[in-house]
C-alpha positions in Angstrom: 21.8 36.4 4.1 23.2 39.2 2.1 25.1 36.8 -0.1 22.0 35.0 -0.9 20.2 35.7 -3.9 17.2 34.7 -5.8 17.9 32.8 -9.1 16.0 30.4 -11.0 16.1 26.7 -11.2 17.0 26.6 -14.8 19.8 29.2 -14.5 22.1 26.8 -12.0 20.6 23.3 -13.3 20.6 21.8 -16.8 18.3 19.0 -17.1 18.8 15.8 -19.2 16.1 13.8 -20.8 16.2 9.7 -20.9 14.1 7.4 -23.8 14.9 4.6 -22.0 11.5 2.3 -21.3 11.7 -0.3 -19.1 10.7 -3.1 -21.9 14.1 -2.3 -23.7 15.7 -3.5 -20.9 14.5 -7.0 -20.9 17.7 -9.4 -21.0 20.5 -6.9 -20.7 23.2 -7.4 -18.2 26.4 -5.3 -17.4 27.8 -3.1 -14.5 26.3 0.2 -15.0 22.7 0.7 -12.7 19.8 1.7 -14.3 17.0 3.2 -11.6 12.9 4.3 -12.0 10.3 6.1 -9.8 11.2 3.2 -7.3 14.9 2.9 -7.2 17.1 0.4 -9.0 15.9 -1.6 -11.6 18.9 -3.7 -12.3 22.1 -3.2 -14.2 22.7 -2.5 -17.9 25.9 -2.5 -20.6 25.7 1.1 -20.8 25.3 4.8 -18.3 24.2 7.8 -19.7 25.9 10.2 -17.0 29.6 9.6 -15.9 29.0 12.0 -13.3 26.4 12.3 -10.2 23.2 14.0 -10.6 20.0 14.6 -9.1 16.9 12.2 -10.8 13.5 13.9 -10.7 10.2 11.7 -11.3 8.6 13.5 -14.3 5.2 11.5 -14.8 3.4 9.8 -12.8 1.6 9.9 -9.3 5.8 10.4 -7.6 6.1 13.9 -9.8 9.0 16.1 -8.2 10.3 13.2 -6.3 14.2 13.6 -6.2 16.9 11.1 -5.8 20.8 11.6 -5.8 22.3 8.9 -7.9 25.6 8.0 -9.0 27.3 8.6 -11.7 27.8 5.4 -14.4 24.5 5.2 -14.5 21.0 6.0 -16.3 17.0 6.7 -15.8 14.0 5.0 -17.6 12.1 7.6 -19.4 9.5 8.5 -16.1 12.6 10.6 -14.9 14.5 13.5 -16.2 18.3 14.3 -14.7 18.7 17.0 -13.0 22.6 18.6 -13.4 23.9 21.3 -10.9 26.0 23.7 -12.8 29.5 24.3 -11.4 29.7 26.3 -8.2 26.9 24.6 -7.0 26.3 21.8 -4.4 24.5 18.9 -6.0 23.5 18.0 -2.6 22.3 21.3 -1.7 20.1 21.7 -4.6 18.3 18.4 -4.1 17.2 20.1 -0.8 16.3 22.7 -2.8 13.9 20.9 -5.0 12.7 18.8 -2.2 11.3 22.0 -0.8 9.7 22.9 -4.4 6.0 22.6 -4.9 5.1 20.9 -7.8 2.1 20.6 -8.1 1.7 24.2 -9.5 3.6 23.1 -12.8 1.5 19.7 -13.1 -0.1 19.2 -15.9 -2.1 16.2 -17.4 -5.2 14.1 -15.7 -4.8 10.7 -16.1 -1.2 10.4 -16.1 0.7 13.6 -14.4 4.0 15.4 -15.5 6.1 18.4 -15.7 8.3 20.4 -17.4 11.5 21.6 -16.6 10.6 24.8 -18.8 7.7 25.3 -16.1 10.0 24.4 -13.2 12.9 25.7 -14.3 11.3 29.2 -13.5 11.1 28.6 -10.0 13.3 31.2 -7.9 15.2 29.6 -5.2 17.4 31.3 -2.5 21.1 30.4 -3.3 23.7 31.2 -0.9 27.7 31.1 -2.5 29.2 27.5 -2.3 31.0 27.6 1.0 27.5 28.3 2.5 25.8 25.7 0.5 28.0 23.1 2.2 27.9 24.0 5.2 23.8 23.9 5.1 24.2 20.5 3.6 26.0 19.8 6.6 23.5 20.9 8.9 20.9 19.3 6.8 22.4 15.9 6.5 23.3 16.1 10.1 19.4 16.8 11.5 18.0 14.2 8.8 20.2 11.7 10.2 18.3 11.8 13.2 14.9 12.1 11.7 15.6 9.4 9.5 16.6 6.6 12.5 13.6 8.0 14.7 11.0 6.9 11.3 13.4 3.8 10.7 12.7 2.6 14.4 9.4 3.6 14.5 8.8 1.9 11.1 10.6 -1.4 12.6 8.2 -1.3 15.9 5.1 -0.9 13.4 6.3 -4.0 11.8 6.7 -6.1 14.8 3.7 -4.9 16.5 1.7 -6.5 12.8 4.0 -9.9 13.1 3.2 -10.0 16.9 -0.7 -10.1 16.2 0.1 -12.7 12.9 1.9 -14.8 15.0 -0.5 -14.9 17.5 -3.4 -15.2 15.3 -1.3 -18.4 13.8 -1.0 -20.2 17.5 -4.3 -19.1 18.4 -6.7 -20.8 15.4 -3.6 -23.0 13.9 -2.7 -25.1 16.4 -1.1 -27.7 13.8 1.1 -25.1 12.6 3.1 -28.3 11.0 -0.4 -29.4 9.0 -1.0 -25.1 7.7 -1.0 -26.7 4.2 -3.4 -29.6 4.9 -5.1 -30.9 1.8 -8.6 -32.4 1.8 -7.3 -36.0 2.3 -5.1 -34.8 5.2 -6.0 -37.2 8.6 -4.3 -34.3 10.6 -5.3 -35.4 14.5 -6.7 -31.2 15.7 -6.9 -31.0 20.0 -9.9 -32.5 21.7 -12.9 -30.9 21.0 -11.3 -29.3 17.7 -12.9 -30.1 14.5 -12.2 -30.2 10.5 -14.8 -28.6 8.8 -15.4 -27.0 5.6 -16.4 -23.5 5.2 -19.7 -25.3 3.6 -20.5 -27.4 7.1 -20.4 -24.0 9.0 -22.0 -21.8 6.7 -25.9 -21.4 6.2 -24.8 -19.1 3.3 -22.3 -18.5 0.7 -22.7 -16.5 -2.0 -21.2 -13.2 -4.6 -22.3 -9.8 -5.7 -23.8 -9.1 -9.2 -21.8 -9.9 -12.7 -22.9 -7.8 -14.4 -20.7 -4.4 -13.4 -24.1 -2.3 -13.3 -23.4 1.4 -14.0 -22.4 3.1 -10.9 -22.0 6.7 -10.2 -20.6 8.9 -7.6 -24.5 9.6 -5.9 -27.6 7.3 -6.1 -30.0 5.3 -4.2 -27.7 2.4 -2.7 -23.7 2.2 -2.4 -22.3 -0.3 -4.6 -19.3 -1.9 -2.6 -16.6 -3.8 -4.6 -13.3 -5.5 -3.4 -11.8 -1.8 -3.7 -14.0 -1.2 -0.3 -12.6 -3.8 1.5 -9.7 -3.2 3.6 -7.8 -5.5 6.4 -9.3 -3.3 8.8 -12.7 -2.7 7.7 -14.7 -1.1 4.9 -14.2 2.1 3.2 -16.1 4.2 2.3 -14.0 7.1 1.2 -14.3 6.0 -2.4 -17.7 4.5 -3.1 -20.0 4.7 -5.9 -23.9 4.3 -5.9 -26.4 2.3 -8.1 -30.2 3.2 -8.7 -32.9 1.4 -7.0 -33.9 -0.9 -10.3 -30.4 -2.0 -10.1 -29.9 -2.4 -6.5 -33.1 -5.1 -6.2 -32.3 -7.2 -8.8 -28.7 -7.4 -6.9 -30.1 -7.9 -3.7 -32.3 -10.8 -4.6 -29.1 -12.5 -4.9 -27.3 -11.7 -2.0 -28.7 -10.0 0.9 -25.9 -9.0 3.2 -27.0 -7.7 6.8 -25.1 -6.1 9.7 -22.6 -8.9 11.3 -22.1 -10.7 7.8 -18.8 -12.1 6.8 -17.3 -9.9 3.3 -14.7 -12.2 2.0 -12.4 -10.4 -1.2 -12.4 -13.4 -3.9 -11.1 -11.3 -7.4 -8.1 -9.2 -7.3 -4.8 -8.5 -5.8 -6.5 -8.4 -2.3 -7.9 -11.7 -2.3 -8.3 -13.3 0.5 -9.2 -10.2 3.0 -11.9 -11.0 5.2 -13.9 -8.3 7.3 -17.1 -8.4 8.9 -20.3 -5.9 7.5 -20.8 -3.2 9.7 -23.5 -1.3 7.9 -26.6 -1.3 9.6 -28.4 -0.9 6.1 -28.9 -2.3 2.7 -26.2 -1.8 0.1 -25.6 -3.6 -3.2 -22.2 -5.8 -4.2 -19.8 -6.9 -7.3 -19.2 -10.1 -7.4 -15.4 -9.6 -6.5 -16.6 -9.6 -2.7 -18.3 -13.2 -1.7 -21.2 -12.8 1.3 -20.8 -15.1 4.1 -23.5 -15.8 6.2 -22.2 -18.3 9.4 -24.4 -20.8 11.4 -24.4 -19.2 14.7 -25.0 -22.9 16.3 -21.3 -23.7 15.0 -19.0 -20.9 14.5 -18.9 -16.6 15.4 -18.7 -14.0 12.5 -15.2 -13.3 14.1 -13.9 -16.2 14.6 -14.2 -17.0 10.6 -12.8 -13.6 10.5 -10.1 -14.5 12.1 -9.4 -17.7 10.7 -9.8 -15.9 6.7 -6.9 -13.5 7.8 -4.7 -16.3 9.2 -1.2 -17.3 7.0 -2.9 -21.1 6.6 -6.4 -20.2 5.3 -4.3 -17.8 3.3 -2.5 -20.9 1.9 -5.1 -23.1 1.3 -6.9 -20.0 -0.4 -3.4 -19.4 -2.9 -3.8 -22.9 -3.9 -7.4 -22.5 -5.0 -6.5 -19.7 -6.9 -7.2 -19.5 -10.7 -6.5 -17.1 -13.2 -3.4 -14.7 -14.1 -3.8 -11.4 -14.6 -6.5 -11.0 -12.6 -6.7 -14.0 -9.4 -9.9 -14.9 -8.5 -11.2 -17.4 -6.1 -14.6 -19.4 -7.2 -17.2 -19.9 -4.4 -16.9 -23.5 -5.1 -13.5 -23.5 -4.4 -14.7 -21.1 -1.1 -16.7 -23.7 0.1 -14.3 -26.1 0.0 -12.1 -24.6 2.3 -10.9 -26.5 5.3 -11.3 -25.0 8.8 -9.7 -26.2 12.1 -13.0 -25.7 14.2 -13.0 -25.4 18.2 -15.5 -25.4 20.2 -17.8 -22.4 20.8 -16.7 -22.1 24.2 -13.1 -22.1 23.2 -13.7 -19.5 20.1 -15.4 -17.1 22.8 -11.9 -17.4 24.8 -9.4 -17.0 21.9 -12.0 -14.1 20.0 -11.6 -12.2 23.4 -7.5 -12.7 23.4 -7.7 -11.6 19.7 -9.8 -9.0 20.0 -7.6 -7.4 22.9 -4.3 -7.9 21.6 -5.7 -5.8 18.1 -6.9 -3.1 20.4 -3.4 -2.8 22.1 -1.5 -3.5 18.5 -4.1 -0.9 16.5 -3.1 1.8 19.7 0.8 0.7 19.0 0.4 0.8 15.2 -1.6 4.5 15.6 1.2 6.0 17.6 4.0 4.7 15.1 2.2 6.0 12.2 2.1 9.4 13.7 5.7 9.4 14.6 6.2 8.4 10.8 4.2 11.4 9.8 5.6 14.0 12.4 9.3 13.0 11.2 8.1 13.8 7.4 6.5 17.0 8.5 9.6 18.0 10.5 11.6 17.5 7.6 9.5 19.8 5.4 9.1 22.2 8.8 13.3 22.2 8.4 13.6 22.3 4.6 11.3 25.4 4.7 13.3 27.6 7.7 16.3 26.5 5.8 15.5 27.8 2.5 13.8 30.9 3.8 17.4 31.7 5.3 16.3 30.8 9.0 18.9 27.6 9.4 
């Protein structure tokens, strides 16, 4: 440690600007890489840096997020580069900025950046060269490890999510072969097993308001929309209220109760069914659709489960209109065709369903902590290192 001193960022880094947007590049081809907040973009007739450097995200919701990239190649304008000055390890210092906190030279609201002449202030510890590589070393060395631990862990979350989908598919799609029926399809479904529109089975199928009623962050009623709905559930981290006036005229148009089916119908997320577990009244945009079953024919979860399945899924894309914005019509809703079993049967396969997404939530739980624990251990490292502790 007594060759370590404290020097700023700017004193061994130069930083590099890019004006590149991503529209110029529309039609350009060549052998030099060009990379955003995201990675590569694709490749380009010309580089900017015949050398490697370090590229740090500059606006955005990445800010301070490095990557080493090669040289030949440029950034879009979003990132800045980042150049060690000689007698320092390029590798080295982007350990040294991953270790940075940011946030204290973030400025903006909407759309957050920095500055290298805030950033550039900040003191690191810098040991001489020969040190430097051999912390990169050790560094590169304990990562290594971290990294295949998250990559496994990440693989296992994935197949415990297939292993439910797949099941899900051979459970309530047993003419896997017919997933994309059409209306006119004769498919022959197992004895017992009926085609059915969402119409025959439903005793109610509506939407939320259109108007987009002011909302605010308190009120009288929440005010869920599509951004609410998630694959496992409903948030409520992020909801906004609406007063009373508002909230009856909504719910004279749809009422939902506890053990109602929400189905997304607008948006990127269309298509994501969950069933209502609120216990009380709350208003809705029309970007959710309210589905009230007839308990005689079908359960809440089985439709649940059928909405969430890859052929419902299909049969939904094809009913989709629009372009920016995809929306499915309750019309088009209605006329979605259901392979129907028995209630006997749905009570079996709901109970297989429901316990394989207990054990797959518990496996999915435990990966996602191991994901976290490796990114925290590699901050727990970065920190020892650069406080001289390695």
């Amino acid at each position: 440690m007594s060759k370590w001193e404290w020097k700023k960022l700017k004193d061994i880094c130069e930083k590099g600007s890019s004006n590149i947007k991503q529209s110029d590049l529309k039609d350009l081809t060549g052998d030099y890489p060009i990379f955003g907040a995201s990675g590569y973009i694709q490749n380009v007739d010309f580089y900017q840096r015949n050398r490697d450097y370090i590229g740090i995200i500059k606006d955005g919701s990445g800010v301070g997020r490095t990557m080493l990239l090669p040289a030949f190649s440029s950034v879009i304008g979003t990132l800045q580069y980042i150049l060690p000055k000689e007698g320092n390890d390029i590798k080295f210092i982007n350990y040294a900025l991953q270790n940075i906190d940011f946030s204290k030279s973030v400025q903006g609201a909407a759309i957050p950046h920095i500055y290298f002449k805030d950033y550039g202030e900040t003191e690191i510890l810098v040991p001489p060269l020969s040190e430097q590589k051999r912390i990169v070393k050790f560094l590169d060395n304990e990562f290594s490890k971290i990294d295949t631990l998250k990559t496994n862990a990440e693989t296992n979350l994935k197949n415990a999510k297939e292993l439910f989908e797949t099941t899900l598919e051979k459970e309530l799609n047993p003419l896997s072969h017919h997933s994309e029926r059409s209306e006119e399809s004769s498919a022959e479904l197992p004895s017992g097993w009926e085609w059915k529109t969402l119409q025959d089975i439903c005793r109610k199928i509506v939407d939320g308001t259109h108007n987009s009623p002011p909302n605010k962050v308190k009120g009288d009623y929440q005010y869920i929309t599509a951004k609410n709905i998630k694959a496992d559930g409903i948030d409520l981290s992020d909801v906004t209220y609406v007063s009373k006036e508002v909230h009856k005229e909504i719910f004279a148009r749809c009422n939902p109760e506890k053990g109602d089916v929400l189905l997304i119908k607008d948006g990127a997320t269309t298509g994501i069914a969950v069933i209502n577990t609120l216990d009380y009244e709350f208003s809705l945009l029309s970007s959710v659709a309210l589905i009230k079953v007839d308990k005689a024919k079908i359960y809440e979860k089985t439709l649940v489960y059928l909405l969430n399945s890859r052929a419902i899924y299909k049969q939904m894309r094809k009913k989709m209109d629009g372009a920016a914005i995809t929306r499915l019509t309750l019309e088009k809703i209605k006329t979605l065709q259901i392979p129907l079993p028995p209630l006997s049967v749905q009570k079996e396969i709901v109970a297989r369903l429901d316990k394989l997404s207990e054990n797959v939530k518990r496996l999915e739980a435990n990966y996602k902590q191991i994901i976290a624990n490796c990114d925290e251990l590699k901050k727990s490292i970065l920190k020892k290192t650069f406080e001289g502790e390695s």
